[in-house]
C-alpha positions as CSV (number, residue, x, y, z in Angstrom):
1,X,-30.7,152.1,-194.8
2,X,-32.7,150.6,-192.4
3,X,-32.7,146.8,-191.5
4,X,-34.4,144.9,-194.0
5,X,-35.2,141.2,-195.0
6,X,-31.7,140.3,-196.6
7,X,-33.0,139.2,-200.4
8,X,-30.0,136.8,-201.7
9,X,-30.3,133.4,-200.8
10,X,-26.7,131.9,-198.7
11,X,-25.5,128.6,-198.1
12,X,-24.2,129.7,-194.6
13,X,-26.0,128.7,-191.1
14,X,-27.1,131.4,-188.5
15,X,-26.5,130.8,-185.0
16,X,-30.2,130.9,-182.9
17,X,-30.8,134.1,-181.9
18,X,-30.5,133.3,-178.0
19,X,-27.1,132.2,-178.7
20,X,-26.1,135.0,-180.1
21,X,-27.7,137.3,-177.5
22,X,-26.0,135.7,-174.7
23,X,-22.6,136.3,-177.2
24,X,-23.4,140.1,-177.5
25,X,-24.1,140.1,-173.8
26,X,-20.8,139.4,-173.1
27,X,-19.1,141.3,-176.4
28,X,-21.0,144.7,-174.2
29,X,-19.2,143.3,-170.9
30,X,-15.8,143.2,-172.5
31,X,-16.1,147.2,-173.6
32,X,-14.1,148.3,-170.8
33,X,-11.2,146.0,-171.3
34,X,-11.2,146.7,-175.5
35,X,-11.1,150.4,-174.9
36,X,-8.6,150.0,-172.7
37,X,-6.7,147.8,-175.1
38,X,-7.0,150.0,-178.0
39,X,-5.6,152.9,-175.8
40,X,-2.5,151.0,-174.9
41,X,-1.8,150.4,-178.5
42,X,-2.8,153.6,-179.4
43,X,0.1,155.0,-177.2
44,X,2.6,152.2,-178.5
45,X,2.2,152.2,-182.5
46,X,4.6,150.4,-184.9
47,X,5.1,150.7,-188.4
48,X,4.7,148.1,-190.7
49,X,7.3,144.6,-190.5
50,X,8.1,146.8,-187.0
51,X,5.0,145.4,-185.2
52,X,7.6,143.4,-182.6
53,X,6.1,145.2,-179.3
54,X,2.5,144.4,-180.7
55,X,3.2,140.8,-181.6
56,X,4.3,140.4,-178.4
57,X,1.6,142.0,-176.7
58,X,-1.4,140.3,-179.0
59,X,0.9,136.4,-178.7
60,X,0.9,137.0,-175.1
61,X,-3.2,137.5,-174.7
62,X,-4.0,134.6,-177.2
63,X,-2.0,132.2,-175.3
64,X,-3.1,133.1,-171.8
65,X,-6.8,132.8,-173.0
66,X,-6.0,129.2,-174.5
67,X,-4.9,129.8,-178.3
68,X,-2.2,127.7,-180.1
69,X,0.1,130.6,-181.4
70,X,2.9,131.1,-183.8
71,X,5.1,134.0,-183.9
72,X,7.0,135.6,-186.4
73,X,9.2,133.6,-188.8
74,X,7.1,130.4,-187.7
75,X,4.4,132.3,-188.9
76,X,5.3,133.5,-192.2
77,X,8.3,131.0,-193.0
78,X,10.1,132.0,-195.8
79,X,7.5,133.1,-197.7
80,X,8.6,137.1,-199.2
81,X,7.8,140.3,-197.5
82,X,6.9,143.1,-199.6
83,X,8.6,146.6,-199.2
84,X,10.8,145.3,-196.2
85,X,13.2,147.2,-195.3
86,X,16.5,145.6,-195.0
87,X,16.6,147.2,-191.5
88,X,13.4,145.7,-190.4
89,X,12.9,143.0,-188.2
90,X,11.1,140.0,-189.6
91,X,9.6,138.4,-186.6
92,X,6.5,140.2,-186.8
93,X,2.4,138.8,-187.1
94,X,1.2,135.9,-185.6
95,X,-1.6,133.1,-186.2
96,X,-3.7,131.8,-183.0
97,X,-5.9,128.7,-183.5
98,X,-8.4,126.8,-181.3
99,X,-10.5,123.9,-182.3
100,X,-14.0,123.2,-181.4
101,X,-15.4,120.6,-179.9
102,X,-16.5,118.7,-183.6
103,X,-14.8,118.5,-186.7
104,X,-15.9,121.1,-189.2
105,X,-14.9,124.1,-191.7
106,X,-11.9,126.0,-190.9
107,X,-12.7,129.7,-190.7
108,X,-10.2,132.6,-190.6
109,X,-10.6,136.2,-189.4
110,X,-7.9,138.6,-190.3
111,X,-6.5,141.5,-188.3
112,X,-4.1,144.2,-189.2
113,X,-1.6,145.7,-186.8
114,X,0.1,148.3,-187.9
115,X,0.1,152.0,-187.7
116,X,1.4,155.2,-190.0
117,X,4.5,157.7,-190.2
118,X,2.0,160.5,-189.3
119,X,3.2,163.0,-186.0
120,X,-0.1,163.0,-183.7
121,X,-1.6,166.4,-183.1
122,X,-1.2,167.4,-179.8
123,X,-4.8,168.8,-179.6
124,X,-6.8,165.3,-179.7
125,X,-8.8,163.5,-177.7
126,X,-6.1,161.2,-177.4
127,X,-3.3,164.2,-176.2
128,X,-5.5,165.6,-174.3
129,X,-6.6,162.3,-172.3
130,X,-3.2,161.0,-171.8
131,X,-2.9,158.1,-174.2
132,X,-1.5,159.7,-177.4
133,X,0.6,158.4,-179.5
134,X,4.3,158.1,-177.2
135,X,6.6,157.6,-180.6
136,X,7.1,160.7,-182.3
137,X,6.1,160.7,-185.9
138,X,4.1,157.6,-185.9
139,X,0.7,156.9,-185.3
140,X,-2.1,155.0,-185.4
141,X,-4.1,156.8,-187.5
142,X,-6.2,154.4,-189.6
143,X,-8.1,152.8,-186.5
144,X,-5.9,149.5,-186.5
145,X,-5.6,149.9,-182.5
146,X,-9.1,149.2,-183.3
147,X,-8.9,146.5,-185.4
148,X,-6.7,144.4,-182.9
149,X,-8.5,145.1,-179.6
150,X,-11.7,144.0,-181.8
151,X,-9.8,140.5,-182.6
152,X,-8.7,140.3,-179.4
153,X,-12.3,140.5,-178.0
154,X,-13.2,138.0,-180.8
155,X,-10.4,135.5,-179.9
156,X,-12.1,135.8,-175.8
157,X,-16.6,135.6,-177.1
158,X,-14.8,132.6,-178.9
159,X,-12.8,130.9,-176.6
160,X,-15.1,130.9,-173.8
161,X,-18.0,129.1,-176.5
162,X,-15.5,126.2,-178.7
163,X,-17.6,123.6,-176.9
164,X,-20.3,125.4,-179.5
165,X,-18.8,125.0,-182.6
166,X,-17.0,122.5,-185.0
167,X,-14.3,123.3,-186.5
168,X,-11.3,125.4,-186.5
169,X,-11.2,128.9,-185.9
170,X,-8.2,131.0,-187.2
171,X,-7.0,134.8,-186.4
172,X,-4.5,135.8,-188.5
173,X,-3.1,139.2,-187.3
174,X,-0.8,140.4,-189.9
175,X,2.0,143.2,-190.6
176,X,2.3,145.8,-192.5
177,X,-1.3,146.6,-194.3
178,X,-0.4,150.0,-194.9
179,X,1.3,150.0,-198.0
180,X,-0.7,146.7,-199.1
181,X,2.7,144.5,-198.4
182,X,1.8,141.7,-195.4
183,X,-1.4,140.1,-197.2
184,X,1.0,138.6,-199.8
185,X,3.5,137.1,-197.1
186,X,0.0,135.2,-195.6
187,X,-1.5,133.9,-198.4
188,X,2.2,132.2,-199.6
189,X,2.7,131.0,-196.2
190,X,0.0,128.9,-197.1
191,X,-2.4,130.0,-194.5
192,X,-5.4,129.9,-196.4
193,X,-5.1,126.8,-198.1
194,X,-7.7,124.7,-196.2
195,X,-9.8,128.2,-195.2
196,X,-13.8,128.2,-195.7
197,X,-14.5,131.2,-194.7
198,X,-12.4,134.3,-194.5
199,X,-13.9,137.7,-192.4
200,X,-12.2,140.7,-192.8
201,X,-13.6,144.3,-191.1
202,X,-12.6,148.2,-190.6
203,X,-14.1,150.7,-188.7
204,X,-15.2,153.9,-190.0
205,X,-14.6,154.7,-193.3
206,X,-17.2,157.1,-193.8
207,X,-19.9,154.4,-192.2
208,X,-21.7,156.5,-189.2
209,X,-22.1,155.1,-185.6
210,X,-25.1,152.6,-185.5
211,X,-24.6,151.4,-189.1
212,X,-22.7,148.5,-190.5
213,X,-21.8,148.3,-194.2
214,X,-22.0,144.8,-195.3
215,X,-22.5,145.1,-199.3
216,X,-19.0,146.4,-199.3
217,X,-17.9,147.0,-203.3
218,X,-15.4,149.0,-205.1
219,X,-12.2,147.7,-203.5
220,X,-9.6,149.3,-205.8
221,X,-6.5,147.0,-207.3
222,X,-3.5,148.5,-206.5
223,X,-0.2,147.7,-207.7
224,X,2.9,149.8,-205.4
225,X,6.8,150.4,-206.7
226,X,9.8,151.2,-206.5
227,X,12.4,152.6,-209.0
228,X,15.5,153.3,-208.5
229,X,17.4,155.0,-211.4
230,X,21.3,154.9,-211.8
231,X,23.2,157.3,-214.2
232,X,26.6,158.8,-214.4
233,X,28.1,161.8,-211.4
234,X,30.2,164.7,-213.3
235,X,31.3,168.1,-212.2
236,X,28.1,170.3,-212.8
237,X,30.1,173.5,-213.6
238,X,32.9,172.0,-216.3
239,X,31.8,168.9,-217.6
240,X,28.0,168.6,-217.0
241,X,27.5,166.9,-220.2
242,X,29.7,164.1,-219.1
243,X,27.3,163.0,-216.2
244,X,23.9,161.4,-216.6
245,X,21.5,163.1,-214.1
246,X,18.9,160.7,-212.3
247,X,17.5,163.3,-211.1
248,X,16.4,165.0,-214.1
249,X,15.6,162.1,-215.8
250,X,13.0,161.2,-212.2
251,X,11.4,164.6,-212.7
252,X,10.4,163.6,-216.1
253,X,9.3,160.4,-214.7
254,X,7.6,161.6,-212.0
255,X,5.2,164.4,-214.3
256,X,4.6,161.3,-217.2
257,X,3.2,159.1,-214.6
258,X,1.2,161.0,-213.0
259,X,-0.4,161.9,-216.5
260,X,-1.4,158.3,-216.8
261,X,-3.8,159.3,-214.0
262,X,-5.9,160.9,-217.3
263,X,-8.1,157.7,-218.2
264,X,-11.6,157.5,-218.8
265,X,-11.3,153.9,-217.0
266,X,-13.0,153.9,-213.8
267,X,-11.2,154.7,-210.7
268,X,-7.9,154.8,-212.3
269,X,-5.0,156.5,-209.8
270,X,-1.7,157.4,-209.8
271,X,0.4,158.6,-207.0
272,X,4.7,159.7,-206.6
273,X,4.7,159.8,-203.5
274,X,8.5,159.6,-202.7
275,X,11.6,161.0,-205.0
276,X,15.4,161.0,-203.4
277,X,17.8,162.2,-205.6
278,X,21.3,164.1,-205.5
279,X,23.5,164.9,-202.8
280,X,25.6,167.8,-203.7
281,X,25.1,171.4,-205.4
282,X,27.7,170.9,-207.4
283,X,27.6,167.1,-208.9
284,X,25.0,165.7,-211.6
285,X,23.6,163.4,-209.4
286,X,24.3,160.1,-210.0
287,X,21.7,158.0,-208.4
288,X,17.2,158.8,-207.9
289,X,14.5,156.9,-206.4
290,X,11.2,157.3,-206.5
291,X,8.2,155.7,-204.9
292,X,4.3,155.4,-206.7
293,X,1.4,153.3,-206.5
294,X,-1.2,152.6,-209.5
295,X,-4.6,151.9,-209.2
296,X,-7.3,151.1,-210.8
297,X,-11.4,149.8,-210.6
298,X,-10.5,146.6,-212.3
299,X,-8.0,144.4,-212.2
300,X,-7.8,144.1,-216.0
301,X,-7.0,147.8,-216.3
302,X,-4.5,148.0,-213.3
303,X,-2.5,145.7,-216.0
304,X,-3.1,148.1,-218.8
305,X,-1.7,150.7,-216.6
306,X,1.1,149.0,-214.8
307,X,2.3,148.4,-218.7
308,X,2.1,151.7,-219.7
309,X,3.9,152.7,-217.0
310,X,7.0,150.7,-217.5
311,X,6.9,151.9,-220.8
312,X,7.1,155.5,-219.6
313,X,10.0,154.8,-216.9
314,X,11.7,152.9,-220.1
315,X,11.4,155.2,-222.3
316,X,12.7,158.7,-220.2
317,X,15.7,156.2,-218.7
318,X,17.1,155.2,-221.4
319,X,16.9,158.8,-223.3
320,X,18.6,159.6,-220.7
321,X,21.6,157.2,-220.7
322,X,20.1,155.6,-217.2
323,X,20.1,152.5,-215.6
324,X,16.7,151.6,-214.0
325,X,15.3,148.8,-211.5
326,X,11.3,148.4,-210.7
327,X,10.6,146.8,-207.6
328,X,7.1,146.2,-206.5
329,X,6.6,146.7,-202.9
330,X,3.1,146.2,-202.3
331,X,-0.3,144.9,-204.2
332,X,-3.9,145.1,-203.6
333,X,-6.7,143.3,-205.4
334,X,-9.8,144.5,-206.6
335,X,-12.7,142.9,-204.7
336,X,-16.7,143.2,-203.3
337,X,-18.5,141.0,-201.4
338,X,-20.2,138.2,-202.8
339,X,-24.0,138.9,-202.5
340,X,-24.8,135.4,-200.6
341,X,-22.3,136.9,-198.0
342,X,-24.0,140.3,-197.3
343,X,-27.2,138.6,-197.0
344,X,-25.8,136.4,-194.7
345,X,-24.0,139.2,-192.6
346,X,-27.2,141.0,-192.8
347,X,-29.0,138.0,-191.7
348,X,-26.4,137.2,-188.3
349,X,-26.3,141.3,-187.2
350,X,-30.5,141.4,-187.6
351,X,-30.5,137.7,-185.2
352,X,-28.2,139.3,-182.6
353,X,-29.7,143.1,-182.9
354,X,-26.8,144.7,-183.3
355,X,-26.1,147.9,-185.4
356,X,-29.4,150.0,-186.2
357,X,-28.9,150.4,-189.8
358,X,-27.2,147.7,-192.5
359,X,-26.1,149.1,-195.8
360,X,-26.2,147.0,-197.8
361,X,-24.7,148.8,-200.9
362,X,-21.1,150.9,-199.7
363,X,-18.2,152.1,-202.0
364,X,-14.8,151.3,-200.5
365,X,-13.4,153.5,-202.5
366,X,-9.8,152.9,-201.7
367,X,-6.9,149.4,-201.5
368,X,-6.7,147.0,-198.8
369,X,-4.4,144.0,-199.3
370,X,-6.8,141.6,-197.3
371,X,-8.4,141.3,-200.8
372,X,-5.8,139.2,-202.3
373,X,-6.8,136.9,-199.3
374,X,-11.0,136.9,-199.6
375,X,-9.4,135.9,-204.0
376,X,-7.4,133.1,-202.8
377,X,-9.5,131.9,-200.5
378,X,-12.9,132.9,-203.5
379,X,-10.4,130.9,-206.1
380,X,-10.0,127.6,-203.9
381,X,-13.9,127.2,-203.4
382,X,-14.5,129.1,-200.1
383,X,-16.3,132.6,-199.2
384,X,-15.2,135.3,-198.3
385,X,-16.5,138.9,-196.8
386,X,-15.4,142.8,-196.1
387,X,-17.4,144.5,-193.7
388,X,-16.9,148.0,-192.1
389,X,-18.2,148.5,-188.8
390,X,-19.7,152.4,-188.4
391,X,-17.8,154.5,-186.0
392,X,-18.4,158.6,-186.4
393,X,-14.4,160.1,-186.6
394,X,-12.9,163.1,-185.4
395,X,-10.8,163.4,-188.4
396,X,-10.5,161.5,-191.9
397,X,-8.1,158.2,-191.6
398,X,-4.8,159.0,-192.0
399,X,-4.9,162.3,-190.2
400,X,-2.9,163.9,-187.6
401,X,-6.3,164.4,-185.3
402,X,-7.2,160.6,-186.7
403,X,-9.7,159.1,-184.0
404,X,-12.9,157.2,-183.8
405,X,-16.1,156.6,-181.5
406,X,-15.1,153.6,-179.2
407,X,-18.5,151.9,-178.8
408,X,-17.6,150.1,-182.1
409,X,-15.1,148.1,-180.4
410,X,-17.6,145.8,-178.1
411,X,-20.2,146.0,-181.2
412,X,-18.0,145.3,-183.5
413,X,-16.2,142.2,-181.5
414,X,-19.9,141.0,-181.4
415,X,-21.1,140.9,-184.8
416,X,-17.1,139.5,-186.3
417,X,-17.9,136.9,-183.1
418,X,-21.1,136.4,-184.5
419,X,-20.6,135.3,-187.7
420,X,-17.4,133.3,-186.9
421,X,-19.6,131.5,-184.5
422,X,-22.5,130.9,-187.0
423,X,-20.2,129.5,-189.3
424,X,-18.6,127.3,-187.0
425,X,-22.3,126.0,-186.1
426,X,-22.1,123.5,-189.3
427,X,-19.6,120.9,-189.1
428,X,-20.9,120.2,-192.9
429,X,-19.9,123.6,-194.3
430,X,-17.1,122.7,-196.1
431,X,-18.8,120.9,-198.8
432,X,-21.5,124.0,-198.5
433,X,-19.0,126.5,-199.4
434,X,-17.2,124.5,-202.1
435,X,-20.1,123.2,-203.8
């Protein structure tokens, strides 16, 4: 779709279009640095709650441009991690804040860091270039290298202007997105308590090079578990009948749930993705885990689900003479963008001339936990918006030959710069977004 004259009314400001040319002058002047940022964290990914090499990398630019950073544990506090392993190190994410030169509204841009448990082909532009992936069996395959050179280009457009703007501006860069488990740790660390506006952004996702999807719907709710079931070992070949076998009783598990996946409600998913069970040929095994995510268009029916799906686990354990334990290890909310905020999107990106096309309509199709951020931060009276940034990929997200086009990186630092900006522009915005 074409640019077009943005039709819903929004109570945001836009920053004049000079100011905002002179910002994108310098987003295009910053392109070599990004790329050569995203190829450094390409080459040094971290799984999620693991990001401790990329914390330390993103803390150290925020505070040698000027940012007021917190690290780790003083970032997150106490507040609970999701799907943690016990053998992962806590002190991961951080928060950088600078204030302008006015009081004013409090705006927040979030930033993922970390990458996937996928081996890199060795055939990729990346492989073939020299800056693939140097930690065998993960990679970032999702475009989060991306993501955090983006914010990082943000956090310098912005630095170099807070004599422009009132207010407070706030990058959140947090762990572990994949498996929708660090969003929850951020909103209960309170983070978003006093936030007006809240930007969040991906690149690709099916959204071409030169576009910018800013109507963003269809974010599914997700709710991600796991269950561990406990039973009884015996010797398989003269007394099977004394044991209680987990694993049996997780096969069962494993083909009911999925079944659940056979609902006329919209976008309803289920996924095992993980079983464990047994650990000799000739012992009923004892113990069985298994790892599965639900999800579902609505909220409302992710609920429906999640109950029938204790019922099933329930039901099979205990015909089975098992002990069970549900642990939920990541959630998602469902989400689109307020109207008011893709007109306003639309509005900033035509002022500033960047992208060529603006869709204005676009199905996310899939979970991302910043969503239970844009509802707390919707629920206290503020506004928040999604946006993917286009970038043409060499292979779908979460794929070995994963990569994407790199001219997104200045363009999209631009247009995240230039709404942060335009909303820092209005020291009365506050009472505009909680009226």
């Amino acid at each position: 779709m074409p640019k077009t004259a943005a039709s819903v009314a929004h109570p945001l400001p836009v920053a004049d279009g000079a100011v905002l040319q002179r910002l994108v002058a310098s987003a295009r002047r910053l392109q070599p640095a990004l790329v050569a940022d995203r190829r450094y964290l390409h080459a040094h990914p971290e799984l999620g709650w693991e990001e401790n090499e990329t914390t330390a990398f993103v803390a150290r630019r925020l505070t040698e441009i000027g940012y007021a950073v917190r690290v780790g544990s003083d970032f997150l506090g106490d507040a609970p991690r999701l799907g943690q392993s016990a053998l992962s190190p806590a002190e991961t994410g951080c928060v950088a804040e600078m204030n302008g030169a006015l009081p004013g509204p409090t705006v927040v841009i979030r930033i993922d860091l970390d990458a996937l448990p996928i081996t890199e082909a060795a055939d990729g532009r990346p492989a073939v270039e020299g800056w693939a992936s140097q930690r065998k069996g993960i990679m970032h395959a999702c475009g989060h290298d991306g993501h955090v050179a983006i914010g990082l280009g943000v956090a310098q457009l912005l630095a170099e202007r807070a004599g422009e703007f009132a207010g407070r501006l706030r990058l959140l860069f947090q762990p572990a997105e994949e498996g929708a488990r660090g969003a929850r740790s951020v909103v209960e660390a309170g983070w978003l308590d006093d936030a007006d506006v809240l930007l969040g952004f991906h690149i690709g996702l099916g959204v071409p090079t030169g576009s910018l999807a800013l109507g963003v719907q269809g974010f599914l709710a997700s709710k991600k578990f796991r269950l561990r079931l406990t039973g009884r070992p015996a010797h398989a070949g003269n007394a099977p009948e004394q044991g209680r076998n987990a694993l049996i009783g997780a096969c069962q598990i494993v083909l009911a749930l999925q079944s659940l996946a056979q609902s006329s409600r919209p976008n309803v998913r289920v996924n095992v993705g993980v079983m464990n069970a047994g650990r000799a040929l000739n012992v009923v095994p004892e113990n069985a885990e298994l790892a599965f995510e639900l999800r579902a268009g609505a909220r409302h029916d992710l609920d429906a689900l999640v109950e029938r799906a204790n019922e099933v686990v329930e039901g099979i354990a205990r015909g089975h003479g098992l002990q069970h334990a549900i642990e939920l290890i990541g959630e998602a909310a469902d989400w689109a963008n307020p109207p008011e905020m893709a007109g306003w999107a639309h509005e900033v990106a035509q002022r500033a001339d960047l992208f060529a096309n603006h869709l204005m309509q676009h199905e996310f199709g899939a979970s991302e936990d910043a969503t239970l951020m844009l509802r707390a931060v919707a629920d206290r009276g503020g506004l928040g918006g999604y946006f993917v940034l286009g970038s043409d990929l060499a292979s779908g997200h979460h794929t070995a030959n994963f990569d994407f086009d790199e001219d997104v990186l200045s363009s999209g630092a631009a247009f995240v710069g230039a709404l942060a900006l335009s909303a820092l522009r209005s020291p009365n915005l506050r009472r505009e977004a909680s009226a």
